[in-house]
N, C-alpha and C positions, 0 to 999 in steps of 0.2 A: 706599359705605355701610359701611364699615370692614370687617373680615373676616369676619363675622358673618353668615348669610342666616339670613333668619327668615318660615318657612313657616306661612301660615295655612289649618286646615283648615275647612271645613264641614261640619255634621251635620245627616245630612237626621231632620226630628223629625216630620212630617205629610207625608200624600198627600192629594190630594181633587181633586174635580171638582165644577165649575159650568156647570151644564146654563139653555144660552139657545136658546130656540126647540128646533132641530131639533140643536143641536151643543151637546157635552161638549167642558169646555177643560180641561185638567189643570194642577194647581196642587202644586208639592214648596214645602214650607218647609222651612228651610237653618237650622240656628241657627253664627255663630260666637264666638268665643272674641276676643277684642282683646288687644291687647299688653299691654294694663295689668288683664288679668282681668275685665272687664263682656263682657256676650251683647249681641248683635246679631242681627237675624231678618234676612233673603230670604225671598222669595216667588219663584219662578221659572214664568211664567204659557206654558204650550207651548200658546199657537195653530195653530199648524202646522210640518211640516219647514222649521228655519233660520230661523222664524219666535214668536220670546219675548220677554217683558216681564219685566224683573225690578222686584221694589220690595224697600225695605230701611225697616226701621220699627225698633221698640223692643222690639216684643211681636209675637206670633202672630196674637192677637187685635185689632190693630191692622190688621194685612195681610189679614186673613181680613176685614174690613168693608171696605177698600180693594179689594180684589181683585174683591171681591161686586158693587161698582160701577163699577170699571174692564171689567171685562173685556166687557159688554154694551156698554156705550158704544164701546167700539174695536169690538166685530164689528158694531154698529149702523153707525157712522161708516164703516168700511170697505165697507159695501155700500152707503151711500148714496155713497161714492167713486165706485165701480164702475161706477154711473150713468150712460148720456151723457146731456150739457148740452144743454137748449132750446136750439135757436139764434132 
């Protein structure tokens, strides 16, 4: 990639938590910078140790409605996982 490295940073811009049921899921938004000067958002969603979802959208405000519906559905779906099968 020619001699050149080119480091991109993230800046964390928001904290927050989304409380389902009986669990807080903690939520950091990330803004970054692009080669060519426009922002970018992350959403980094910490379910648990070693355990995250990232999403990448256009806006904050964008991720923060995404986030608000994703993250119940995955701790919903994950305990209906969990489940064993009728046999």
């Amino acid at each position: 990639m020619g001699g050149e490295a080119r480091t991109m940073f993230r800046t964390l811009v928001k904290t927050d938590a989304i409380a389902v049921d009986d669990h807080t899921v903690a939520v950091r938004y990330f803004e970054l910078r692009t080669l060519r000067g426009g922002r970018r958002y992350s959403a980094e969603i910490l379910l648990g140790p070693g355990d995250r979802i990232i999403l990448d959208d256009d806006s904050v405000t964008n991720l923060e409605a995404r986030a608000e519906m994703l993250v119940p559905a995955t701790l919903y779906s994950r305990v209906l996982a969990a489940r064993p099968t009728a046999a």
